[in-house]
C-alpha positions as CSV (number, residue, x, y, z in Angstrom):
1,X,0.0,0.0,0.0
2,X,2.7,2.2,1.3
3,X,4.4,1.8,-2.2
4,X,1.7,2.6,-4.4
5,X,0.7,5.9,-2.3
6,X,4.2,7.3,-3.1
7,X,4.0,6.2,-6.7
8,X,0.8,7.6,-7.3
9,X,1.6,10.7,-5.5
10,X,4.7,11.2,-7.3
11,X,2.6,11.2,-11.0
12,X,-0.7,12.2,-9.7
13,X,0.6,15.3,-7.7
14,X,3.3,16.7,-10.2
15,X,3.0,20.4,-10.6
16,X,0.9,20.1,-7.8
17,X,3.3,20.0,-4.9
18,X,7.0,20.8,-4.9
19,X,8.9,18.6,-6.6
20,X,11.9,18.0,-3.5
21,X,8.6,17.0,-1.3
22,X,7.5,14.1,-3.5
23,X,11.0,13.1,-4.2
24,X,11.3,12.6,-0.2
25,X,8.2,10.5,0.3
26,X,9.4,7.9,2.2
27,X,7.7,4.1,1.6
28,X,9.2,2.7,5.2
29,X,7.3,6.1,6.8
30,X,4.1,5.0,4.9
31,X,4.3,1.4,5.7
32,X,4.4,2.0,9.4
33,X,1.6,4.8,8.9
34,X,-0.7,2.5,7.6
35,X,0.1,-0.4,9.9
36,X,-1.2,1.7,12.5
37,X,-4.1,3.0,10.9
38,X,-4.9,-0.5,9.7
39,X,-4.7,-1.9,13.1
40,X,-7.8,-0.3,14.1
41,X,-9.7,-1.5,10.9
42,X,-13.7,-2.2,11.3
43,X,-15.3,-3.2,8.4
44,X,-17.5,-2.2,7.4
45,X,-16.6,1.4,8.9
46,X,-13.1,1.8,8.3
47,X,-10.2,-0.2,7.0
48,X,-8.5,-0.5,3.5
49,X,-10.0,-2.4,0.4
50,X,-6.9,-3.5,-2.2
51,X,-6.5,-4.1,-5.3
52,X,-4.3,-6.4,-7.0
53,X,-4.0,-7.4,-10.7
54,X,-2.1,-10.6,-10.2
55,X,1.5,-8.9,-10.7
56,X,1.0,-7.3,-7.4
57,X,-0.8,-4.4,-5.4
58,X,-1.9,-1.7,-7.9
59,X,-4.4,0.2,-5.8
60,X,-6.0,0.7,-2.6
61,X,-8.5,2.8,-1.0
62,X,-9.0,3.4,2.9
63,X,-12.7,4.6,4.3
64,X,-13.3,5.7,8.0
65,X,-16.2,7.7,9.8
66,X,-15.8,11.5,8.7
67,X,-13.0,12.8,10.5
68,X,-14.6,16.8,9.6
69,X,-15.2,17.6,12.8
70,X,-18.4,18.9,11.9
71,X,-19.7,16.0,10.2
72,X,-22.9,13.8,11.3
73,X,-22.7,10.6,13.0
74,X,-24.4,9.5,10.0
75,X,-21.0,10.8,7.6
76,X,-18.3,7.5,6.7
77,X,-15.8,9.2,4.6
78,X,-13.4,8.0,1.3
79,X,-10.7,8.8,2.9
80,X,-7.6,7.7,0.0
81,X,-7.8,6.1,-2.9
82,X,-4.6,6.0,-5.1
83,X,-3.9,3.6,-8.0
84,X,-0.4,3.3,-9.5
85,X,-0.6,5.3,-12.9
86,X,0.0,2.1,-14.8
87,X,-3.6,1.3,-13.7
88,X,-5.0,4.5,-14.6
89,X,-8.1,4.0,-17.0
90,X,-8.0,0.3,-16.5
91,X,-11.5,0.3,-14.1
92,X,-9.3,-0.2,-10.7
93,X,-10.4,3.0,-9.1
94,X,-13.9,2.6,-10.0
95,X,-13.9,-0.9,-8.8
96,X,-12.1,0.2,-5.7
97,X,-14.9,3.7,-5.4
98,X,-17.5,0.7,-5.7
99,X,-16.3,-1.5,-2.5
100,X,-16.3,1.7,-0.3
101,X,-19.3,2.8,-1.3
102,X,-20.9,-0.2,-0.8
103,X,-19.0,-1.0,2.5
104,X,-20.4,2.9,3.9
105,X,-23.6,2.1,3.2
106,X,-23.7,-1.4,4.9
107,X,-22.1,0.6,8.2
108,X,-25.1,2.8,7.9
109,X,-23.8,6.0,6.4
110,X,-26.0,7.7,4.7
111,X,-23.7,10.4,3.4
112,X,-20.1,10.2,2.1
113,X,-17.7,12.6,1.9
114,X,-13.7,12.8,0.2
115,X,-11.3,15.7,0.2
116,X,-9.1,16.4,-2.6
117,X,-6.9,18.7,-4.0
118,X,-8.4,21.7,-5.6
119,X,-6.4,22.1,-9.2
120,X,-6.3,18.0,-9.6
121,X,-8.7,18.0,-12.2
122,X,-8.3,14.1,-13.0
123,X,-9.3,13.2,-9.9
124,X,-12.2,15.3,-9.8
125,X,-13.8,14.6,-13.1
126,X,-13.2,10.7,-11.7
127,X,-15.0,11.8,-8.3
128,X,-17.9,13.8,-10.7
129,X,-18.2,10.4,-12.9
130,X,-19.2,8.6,-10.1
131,X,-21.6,10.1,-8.4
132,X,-19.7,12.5,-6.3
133,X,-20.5,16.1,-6.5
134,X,-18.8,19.6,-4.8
135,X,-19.9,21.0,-2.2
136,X,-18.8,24.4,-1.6
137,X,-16.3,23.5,1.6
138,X,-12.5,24.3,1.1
139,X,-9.5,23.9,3.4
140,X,-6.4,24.5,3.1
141,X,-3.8,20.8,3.9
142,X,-0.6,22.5,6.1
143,X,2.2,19.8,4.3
144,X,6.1,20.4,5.9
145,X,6.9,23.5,4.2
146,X,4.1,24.1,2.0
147,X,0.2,24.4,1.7
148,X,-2.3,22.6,-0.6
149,X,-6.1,23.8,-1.3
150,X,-8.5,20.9,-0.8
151,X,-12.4,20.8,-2.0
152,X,-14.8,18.5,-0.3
153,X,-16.8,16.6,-2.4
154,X,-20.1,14.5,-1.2
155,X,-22.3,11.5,-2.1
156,X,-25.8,9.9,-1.2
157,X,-25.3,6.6,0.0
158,X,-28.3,3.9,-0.8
């Protein structure tokens, strides 16, 4: 998992973040990121849905309750999804959007919700085709040395 987050991030993110940052994305920091996040796993609430083409991993995505700390008990949110660009247009991330979906609304949400950078326009035209839609909020993502825009976008689950 940790792997394909840095891969992605390094194409996905180009232009979008400095350059020295994605070069120092460190896979052994991921891995023990997601160990511990993964430790706590639920499903259907939270935990981490894989996808692997039979070469390897080539995607994952991760879904939790909302962590907006405004958000309804009744909010799971998408909280990564990241393919590696070789995958890109091959039906993994909509395969992997489906299985959260689905595993939100069997927890009970009855919303979704997914942040994502403001100027990556692939992502959200893939968000827009499947059902997600804007909503208005913005943040702004402190990253070490730098700051990112982020949108919120939002689904009906059921």
């Amino acid at each position: 998992m940790a792997a394909v987050q840095v891969s992605s991030w390094r194409d996905a993110y180009a232009g979008l973040m400095p350059q020295d940052f994605l070069d120092s994305l460190d896979v052994a920091r991921r891995t023990e990121r997601w160990s511990r996040i993964l430790a706590s796993a639920d499903l259907p609430r939270s935990g981490a849905f894989i996808a692997d083409d039979g070469t390897g991993v080539v995607g994952f995505a991760h879904i939790c309750p909302s962590r907006d700390q405004r958000a309804s008990s009744e909010t799971g949110e998408l909280a990564a999804i990241y393919t590696l660009s070789s995958a890109w247009g091959r039906g993994v991330g909509r395969a992997l959007m489906t299985e959260c979906v689905q595993s939100l609304a069997s927890a009970g949400f009855a919303i979704a919700t997914l942040w994502v950078l403001d100027g990556n326009t692939r992502a959200r035209r893939f968000y827009e085709a499947g059902g997600w839609t804007f909503d208005g909020e913005m943040r702004i993502e402190q990253l070490p040395g730098f700051a990112v825009p982020e949108v919120r976008y939002r689904r009906a689950l059921g």
